[in-house]
C-alpha positions in Angstrom: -20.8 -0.7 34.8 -21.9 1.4 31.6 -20.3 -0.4 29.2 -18.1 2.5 27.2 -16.0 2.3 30.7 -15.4 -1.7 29.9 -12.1 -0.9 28.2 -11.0 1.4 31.1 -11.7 -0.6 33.8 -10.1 -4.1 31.8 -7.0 -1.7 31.8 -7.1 0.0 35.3 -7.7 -3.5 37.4 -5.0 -5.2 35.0 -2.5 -2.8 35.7 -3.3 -2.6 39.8 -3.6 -6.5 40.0 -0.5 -6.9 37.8 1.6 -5.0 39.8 0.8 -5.6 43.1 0.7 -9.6 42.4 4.1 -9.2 40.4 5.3 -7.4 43.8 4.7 -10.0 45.9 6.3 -12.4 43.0 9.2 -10.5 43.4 9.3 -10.6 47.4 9.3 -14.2 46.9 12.4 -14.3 44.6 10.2 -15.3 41.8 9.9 -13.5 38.3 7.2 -10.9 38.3 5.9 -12.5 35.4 4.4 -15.3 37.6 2.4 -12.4 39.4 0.9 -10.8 36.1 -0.6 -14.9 35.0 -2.0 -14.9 38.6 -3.6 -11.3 38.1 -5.0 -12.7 34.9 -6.3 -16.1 36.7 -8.2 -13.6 39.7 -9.8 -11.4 37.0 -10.6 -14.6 34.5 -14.3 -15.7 34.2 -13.1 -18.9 35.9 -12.7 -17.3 39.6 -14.7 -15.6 41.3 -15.1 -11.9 42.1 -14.7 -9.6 39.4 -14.3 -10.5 35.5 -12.7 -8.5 33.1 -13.9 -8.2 29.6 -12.3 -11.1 27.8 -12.6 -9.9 24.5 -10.8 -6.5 25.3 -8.4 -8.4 27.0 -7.2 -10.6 23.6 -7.2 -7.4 21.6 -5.0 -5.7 24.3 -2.6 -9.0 24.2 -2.7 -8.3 20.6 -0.6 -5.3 20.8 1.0 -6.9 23.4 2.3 -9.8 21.4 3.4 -7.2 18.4 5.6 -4.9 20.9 6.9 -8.2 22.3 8.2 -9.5 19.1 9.2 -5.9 17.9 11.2 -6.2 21.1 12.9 -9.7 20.3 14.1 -8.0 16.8 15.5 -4.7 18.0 17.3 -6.5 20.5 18.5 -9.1 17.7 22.0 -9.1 17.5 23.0 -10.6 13.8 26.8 -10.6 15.0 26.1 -13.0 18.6 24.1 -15.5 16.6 27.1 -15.6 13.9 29.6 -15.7 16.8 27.4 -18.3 18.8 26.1 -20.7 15.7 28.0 -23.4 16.0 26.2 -24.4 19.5 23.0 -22.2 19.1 22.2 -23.4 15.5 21.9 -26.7 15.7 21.0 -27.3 19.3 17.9 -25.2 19.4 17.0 -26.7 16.2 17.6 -30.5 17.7 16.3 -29.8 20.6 13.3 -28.0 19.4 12.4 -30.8 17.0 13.2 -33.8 19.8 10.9 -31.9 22.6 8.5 -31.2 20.2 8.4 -35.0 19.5 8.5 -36.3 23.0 5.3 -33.8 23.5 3.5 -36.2 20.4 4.3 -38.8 22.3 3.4 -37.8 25.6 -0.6 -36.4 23.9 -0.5 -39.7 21.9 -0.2 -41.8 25.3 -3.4 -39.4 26.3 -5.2 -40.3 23.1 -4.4 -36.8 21.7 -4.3 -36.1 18.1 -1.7 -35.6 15.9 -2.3 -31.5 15.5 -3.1 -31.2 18.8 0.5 -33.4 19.7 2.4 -31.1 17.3 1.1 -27.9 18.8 1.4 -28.9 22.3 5.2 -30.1 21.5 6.2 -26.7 19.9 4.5 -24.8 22.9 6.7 -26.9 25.5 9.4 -26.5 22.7 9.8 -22.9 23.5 11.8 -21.3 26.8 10.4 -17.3 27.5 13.6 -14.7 26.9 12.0 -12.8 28.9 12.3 -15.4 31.9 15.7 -15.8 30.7 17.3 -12.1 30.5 15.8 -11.9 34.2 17.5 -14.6 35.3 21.0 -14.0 33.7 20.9 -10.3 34.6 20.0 -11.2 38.4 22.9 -13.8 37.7 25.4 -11.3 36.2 25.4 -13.7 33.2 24.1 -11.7 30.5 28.0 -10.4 29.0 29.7 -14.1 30.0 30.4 -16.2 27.0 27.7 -18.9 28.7 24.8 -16.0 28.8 25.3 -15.3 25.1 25.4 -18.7 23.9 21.7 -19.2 26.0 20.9 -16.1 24.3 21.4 -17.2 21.0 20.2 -20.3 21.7 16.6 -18.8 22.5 16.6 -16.1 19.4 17.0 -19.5 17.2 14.3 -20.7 18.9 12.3 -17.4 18.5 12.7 -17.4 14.7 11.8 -21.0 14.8 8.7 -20.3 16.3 8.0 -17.0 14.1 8.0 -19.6 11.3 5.9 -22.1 12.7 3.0 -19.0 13.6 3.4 -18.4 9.6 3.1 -22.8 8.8 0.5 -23.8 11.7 -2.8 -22.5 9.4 -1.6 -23.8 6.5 -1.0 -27.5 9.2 -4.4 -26.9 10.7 -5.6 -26.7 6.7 -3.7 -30.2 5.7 -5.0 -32.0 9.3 -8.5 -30.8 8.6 -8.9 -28.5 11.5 -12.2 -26.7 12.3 -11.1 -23.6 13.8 -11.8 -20.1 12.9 -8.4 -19.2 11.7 -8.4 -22.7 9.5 -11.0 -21.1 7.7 -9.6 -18.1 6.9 -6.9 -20.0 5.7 -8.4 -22.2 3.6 -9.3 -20.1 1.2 -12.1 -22.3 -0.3 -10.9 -24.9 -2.3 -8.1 -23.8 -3.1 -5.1 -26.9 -3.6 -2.8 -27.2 -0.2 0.1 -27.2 -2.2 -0.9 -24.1 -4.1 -1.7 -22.1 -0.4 1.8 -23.6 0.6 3.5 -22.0 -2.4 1.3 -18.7 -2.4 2.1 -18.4 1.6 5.8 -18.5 1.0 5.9 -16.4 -1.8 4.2 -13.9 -0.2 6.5 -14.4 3.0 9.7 -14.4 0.5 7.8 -10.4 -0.7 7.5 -9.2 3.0 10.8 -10.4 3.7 12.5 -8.6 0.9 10.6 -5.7 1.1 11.8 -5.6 4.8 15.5 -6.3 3.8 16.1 -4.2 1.0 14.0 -1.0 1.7 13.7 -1.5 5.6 17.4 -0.3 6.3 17.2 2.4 3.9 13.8 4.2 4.6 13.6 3.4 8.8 16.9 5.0 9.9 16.4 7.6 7.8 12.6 8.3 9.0 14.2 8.4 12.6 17.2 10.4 11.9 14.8 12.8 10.3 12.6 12.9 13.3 14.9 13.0 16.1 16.1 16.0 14.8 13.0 17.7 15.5 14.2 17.0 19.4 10.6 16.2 20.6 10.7 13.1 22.7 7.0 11.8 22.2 7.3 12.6 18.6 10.4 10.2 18.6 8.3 8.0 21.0 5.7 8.0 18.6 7.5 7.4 15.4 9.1 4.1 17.0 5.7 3.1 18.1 4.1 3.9 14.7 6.8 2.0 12.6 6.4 -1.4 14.9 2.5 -1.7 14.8 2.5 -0.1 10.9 4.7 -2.4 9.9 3.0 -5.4 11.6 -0.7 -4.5 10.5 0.6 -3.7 6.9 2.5 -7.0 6.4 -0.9 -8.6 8.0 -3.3 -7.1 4.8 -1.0 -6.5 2.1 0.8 -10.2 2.5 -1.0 -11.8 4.7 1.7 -13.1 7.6 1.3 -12.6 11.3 1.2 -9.9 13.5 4.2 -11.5 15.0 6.4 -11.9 11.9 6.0 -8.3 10.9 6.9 -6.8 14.2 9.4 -8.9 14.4 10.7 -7.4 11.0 9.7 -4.1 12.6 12.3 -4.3 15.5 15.0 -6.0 13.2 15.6 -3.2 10.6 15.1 -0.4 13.0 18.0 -2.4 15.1 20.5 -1.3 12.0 19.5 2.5 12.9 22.4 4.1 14.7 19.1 5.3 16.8 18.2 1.9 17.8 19.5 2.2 21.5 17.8 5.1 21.7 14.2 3.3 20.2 14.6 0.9 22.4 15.0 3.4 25.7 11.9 5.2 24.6 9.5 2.3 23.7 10.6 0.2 26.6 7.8 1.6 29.0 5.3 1.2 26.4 6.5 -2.3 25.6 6.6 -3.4 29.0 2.9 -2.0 30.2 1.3 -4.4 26.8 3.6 -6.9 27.6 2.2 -6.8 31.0 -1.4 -7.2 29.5 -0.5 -9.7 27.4 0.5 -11.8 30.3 -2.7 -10.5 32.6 -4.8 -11.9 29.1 -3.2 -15.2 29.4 -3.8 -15.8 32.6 -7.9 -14.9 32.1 -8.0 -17.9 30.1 -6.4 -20.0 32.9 -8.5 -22.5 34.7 -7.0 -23.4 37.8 -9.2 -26.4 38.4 -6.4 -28.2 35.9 -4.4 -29.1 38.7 -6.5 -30.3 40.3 -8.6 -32.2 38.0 -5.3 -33.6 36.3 -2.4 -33.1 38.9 -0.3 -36.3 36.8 -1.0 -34.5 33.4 0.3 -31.6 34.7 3.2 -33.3 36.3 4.0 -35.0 33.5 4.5 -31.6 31.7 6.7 -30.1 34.5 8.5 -32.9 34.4 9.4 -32.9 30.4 9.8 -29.1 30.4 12.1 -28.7 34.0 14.1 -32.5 33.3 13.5 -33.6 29.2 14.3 -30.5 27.7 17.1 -29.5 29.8 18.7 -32.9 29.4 18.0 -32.7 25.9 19.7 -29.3 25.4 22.5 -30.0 28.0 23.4 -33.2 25.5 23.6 -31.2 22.4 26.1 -29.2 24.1 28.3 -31.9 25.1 28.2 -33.5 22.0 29.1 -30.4 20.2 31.9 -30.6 22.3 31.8 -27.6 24.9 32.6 -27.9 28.3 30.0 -28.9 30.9 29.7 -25.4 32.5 27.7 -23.9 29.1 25.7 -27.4 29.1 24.3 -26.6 32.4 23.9 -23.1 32.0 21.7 -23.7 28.9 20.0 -26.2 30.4 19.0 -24.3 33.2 17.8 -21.6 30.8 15.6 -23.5 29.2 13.5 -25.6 32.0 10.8 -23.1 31.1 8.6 -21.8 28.9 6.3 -18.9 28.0 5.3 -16.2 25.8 5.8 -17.9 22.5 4.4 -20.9 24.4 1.2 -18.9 24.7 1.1 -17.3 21.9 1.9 -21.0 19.7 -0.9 -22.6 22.2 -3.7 -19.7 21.2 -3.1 -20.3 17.8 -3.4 -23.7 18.1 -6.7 -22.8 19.6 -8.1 -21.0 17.7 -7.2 -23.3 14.6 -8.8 -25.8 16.2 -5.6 -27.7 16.3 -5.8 -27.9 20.4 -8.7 -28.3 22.9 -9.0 -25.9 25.8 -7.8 -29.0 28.0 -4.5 -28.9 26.3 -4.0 -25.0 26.5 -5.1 -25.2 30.6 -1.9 -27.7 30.5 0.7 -25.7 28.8 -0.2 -22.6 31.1 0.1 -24.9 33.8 3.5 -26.1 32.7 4.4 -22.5 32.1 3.2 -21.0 35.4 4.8 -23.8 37.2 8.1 -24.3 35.3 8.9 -20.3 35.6 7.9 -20.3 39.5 10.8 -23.1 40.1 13.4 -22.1 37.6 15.3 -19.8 39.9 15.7 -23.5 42.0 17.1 -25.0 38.8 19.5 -22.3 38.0 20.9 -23.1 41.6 21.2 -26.7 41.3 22.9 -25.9 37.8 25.5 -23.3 39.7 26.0 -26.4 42.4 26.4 -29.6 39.4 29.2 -26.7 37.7 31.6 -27.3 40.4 31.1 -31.1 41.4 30.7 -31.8 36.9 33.7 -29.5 35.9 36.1 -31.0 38.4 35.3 -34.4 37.1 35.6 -33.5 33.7 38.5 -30.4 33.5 39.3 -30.0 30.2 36.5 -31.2 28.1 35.8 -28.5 25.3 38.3 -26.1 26.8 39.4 -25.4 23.2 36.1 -24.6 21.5 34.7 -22.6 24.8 38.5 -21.0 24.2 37.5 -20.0 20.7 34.2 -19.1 21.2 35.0 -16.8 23.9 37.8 -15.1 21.7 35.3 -14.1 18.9 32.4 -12.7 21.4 35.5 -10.6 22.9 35.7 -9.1 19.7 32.2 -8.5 18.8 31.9 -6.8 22.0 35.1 -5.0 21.6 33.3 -3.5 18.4 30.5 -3.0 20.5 31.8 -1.0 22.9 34.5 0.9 20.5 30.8 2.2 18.4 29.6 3.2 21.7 32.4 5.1 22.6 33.0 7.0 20.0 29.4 8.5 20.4 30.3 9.5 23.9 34.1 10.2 22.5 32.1 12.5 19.5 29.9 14.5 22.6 33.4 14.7 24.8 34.4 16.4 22.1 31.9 18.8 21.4 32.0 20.1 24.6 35.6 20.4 25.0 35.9 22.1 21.7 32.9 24.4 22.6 32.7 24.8 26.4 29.4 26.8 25.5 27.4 23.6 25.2 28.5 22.0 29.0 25.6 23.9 29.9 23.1 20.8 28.6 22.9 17.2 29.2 23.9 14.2 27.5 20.4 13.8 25.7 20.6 17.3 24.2 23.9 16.5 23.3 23.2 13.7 21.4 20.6 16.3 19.4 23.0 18.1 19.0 25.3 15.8 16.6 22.3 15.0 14.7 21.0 18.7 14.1 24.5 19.7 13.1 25.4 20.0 9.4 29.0 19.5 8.5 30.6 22.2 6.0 34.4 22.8 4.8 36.2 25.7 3.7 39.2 26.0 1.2 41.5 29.7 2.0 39.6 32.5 0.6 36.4 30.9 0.5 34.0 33.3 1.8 31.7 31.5 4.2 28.9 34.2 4.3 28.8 37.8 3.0 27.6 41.3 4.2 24.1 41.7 3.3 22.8 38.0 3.4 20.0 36.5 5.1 20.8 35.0 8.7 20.0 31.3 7.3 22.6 29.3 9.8 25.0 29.6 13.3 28.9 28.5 12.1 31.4 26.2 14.9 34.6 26.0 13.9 36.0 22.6 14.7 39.3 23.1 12.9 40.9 26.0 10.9 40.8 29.3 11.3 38.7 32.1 9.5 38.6 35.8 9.8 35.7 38.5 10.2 36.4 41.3 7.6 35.2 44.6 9.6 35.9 48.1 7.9 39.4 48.6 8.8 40.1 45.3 10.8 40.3 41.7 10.9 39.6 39.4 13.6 40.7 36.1 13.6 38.7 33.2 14.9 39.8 29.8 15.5 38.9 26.7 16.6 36.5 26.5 19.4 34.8 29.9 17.6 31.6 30.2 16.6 29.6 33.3 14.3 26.5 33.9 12.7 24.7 34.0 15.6 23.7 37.9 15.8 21.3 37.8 12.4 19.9 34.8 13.9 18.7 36.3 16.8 18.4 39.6 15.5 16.4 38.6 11.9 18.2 40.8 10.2 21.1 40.5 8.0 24.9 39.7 8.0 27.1 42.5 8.8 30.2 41.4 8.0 32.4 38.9 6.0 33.4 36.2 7.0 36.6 34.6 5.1 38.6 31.4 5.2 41.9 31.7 5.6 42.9 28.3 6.0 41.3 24.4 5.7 38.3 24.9 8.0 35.4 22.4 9.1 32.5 24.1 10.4 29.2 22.3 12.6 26.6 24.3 11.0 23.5 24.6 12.5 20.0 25.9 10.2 17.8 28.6 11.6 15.0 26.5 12.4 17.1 24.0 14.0 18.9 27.1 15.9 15.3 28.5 16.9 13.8 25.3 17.8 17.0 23.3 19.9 17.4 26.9 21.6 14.0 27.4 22.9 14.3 24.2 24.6 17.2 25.6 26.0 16.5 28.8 27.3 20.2 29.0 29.6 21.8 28.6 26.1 20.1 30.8 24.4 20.4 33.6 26.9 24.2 32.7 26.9 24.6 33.3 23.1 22.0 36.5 23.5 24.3 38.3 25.9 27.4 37.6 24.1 25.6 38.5 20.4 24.4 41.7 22.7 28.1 42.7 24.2 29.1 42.8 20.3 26.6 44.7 19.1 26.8 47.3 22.0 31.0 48.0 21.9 30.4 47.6 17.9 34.5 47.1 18.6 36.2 44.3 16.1 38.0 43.4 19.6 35.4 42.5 21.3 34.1 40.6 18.4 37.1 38.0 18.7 37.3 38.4 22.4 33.3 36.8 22.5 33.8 34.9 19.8 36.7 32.7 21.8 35.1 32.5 24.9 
């Protein structure tokens, strides 16, 4: 194959494998994820048949890992960790740092090193939230005051892991590791202390930057772009913003990929557009995310399991059984009832992308052999396959557990729930009145039930608000045609020669030097409090060519009034 078609084919056989190996994953009741690591192990150098270009493949993941994390922050609810803390915070945090420890002492017992203990722990450390949204939603747990807790639990444990992608070189550096990213981190002789404090310092700019300016210049950049109503352009922006943001924060300060995008999808989550990000970069997200699995599974070899079947069991066995005991105790002894302890537990008897992405690093730090990375996707391809079987035992223990112990954390779980019922409450009052604010339009100006929800929703953001006091006159004969008037409240009247015609509410004018390009022909006056939606030229040229039933709408009625040239008619139009 000429090699300029090395990057098509990679993607092409990727994407065919993926999905129809993730098909039959999902036949079997299993997560597709399990299919995309098996694509990856067919097309891997380690199996026969055909091989994909490996190098390709880990620059593809790369991407793939940025829109991941971008993912993990727009999705980042500030107000559910708050609500959940008390459980999330320091469970994730115990149990991260006791699985992480029983993984040292599981690769000391195999005559492992300390690094390559410490980044094998953290990899097994880590449950996939992708594995775990699949499983709630499937579940109907995502909304119950157990989901959101296991949610919560697992964005602890993602920012826990963002951190340690940002402290492993600077690890790798202190243990002496001879791995390509240890040099690059090492920056020659330079003091470990002194690359400590430069690496947080730098960390502590990025993250300020990202706080401060982030909220102000992002929703603002997408508010400005959405109004141009093009979809890819919108598309594009979100894109742009995640990967910019992530490849600048990786030159100018020097943190991860990961941290940046993760930054990325966290500010542009405090844009009233973020639902609407997330909609349109979902496909894109999901086909690197897709790769990113495909990659991992290339660098699979299958022969583990067989050459070390007790190794690997061993890791099943302290991912499915230590971790979820671990976890399930934390809850208990924070005093919640036994229902959230299993559900928890149950979520996190696996592990995965931050498992693969903590093991790569370790990698390529030289922190972990290629032995110890075969055993963590092991763990992770096994552990996902069989944690649909767990969350049923779990359901089964709820019954026979809670009977035996009724009332244990009642009061907390009581609590708890009460505060995520108002979060949501919030929630869903924000999202209402967005659909209450379109219900509106249209029932003010039956003119725009001719388009759909997504136009609407242009609509609100092309619309300029404007407010008249009595008298005030609003435009003038003679004017250029620079905007289209609604009136949501008030009244005003057109001053023709020899008559006045009063428009209300529901109203609109100014449309007839718009389409026409010429100038106003009449007065328009205030004659009481009025709010108008105005809407610019270009915004009125631009939303109406993608609307032609609209536009022809306001043509014929603009037309009518200009053919009768009766002040009658003009209020008579005007109203409808």
């Amino acid at each position: 194959m000429h090699q300029d078609m090395a990057l098509v084919a990679t993607v092409a056989i990727s994407f065919v494998l993926a999905a129809g190996f993730g098909y039959f994953a999902d036949r079997l009741r299993l997560p597709p994820l399990v299919g995309y690591l098996v694509a990856g192990i067919v097309m891997g150098p380690l199996t026969p048949g055909f091989t994909a270009d490996t190098g390709l493949a880990a620059q593809l993941a790369e991407i793939g890992v940025i829109l991941l994390m971008f993912g993990v922050g727009l999705h980042f609810s500030a107000a559910d960790l708050i609500a959940v803390r008390g459980v999330a915070i320091p469970g994730a945090i115990g149990q991260i740092i006791l699985a992480t420890l029983l993984g040292i002492g599981l690769c000391t017992l195999w005559g492992w090193n300390l690094g390559a203990g410490l980044v094998f722990g953290l990899s097994i450390s880590v449950a996939s939230t992708v594995v775990l949204l699949k499983a709630l939603e499937e579940r109907n747990l995502v909304n119950s005051p157990n989901g959101r807790v296991a949610i919560g639990w697992l964005i602890v444990e993602d920012l826990a892991m963002v951190l340690a992608l940002v402290l492993l070189p600077i690890v790798a550096e202190v243990l002496g590791a001879h791995g390509a990213g240890a040099h690059e981190t090492g920056a020659g002789a330079t003091p470990v202390a002194l690359t400590i404090v430069l690496t947080l310092v730098k960390l502590g700019a990025f993250a300020v930057l990202a706080i401060v300016l982030g909220p102000r210049i992002v929703p603002w950049l997408l508010t400005l772009v959405a109004r141009t109503g093009s979809r890819e352009l919108f598309t594009l922006t979100v894109l742009a913003i995640a990967l910019g943001i992530a490849f600048g924060s990786a030159i100018l300060f020097g943190v991860s990929f990961a941290l940046g995008a993760f930054f990325a999808g966290v500010v542009m989550s405090e844009s009233h557009l973020s639902h609407r990000a997330a909609a349109d970069s979902l496909p894109l997200q999901n086909a690197f995310s897709v790769l990113f699995f495909v990659s991992v599974g290339m660098l699979f070899n299958p022969m583990i399991l067989v050459d070390q079947p007790l190794a690997v069991l061993a890791i099943l066995t302290l991912i499915t059984l230590g971790k979820s005991m671990i976890a399930a105790g934390f809850v208990l002894m924070l005093r919640y009832p036994m229902p959230m302890a299993l559900t928890v537990a149950a979520s996190l008897a696996q592990i995965g992308e931050f498992s693969f992405i903590v093991a790569g690093l370790g990698v390529s730090l030289g922190l972990l052999s290629q032995e110890g990375h075969d055993l963590v996707l092991a763990g992770a391809i096994l552990s996902i396959t069989i944690n649909p079987l767990i969350f049923w035992g779990a359901a089964k223990l709820k019954t026979a557990l809670s009977a035996a112990v009724p009332n244990y954390g009642q009061r907390k779980f009581a609590v708890l729930s009460r505060e995520l019922d108002i979060i949501k409450a919030r929630a869903d009052e924000k999202e209402s009145q967005q659909q209450l604010k379109k219900q509106q339009l249209v029932s003010t100006f039956p003119l725009f039930s001719e388009v759909n929800e997504h136009a609407l929703e242009e609509l609100l953001l092309l619309f300029r608000p404007a407010s008249a006091s009595p008298g005030d006159k609003v435009i003038r004969v003679g004017e250029r045609g620079d905007a289209m008037y609604f009136i949501s409240s008030g009244a005003c009247e057109v001053r023709l020669p020899g008559n006045a015609i009063l428009l209300e509410a529901g109203a609109f004018f100014g449309e007839m030097a718009l389409l026409s390009g010429g100038s106003r022909t009449a007065d328009v006056i205030a004659v009481d409090f009025c709010q108008f939606l105005k809407l610019d030229r270009r915004d009125f040229n631009i939303f109406m060519a993608r609307h032609p039933r609209l536009r022809a709408a306001v043509s014929d009625m603009a037309r009518e009034r200009k053919q009768m040239n009766v002040p009658g008619s003009l209020k008579s139009d005007a109203m409808d």
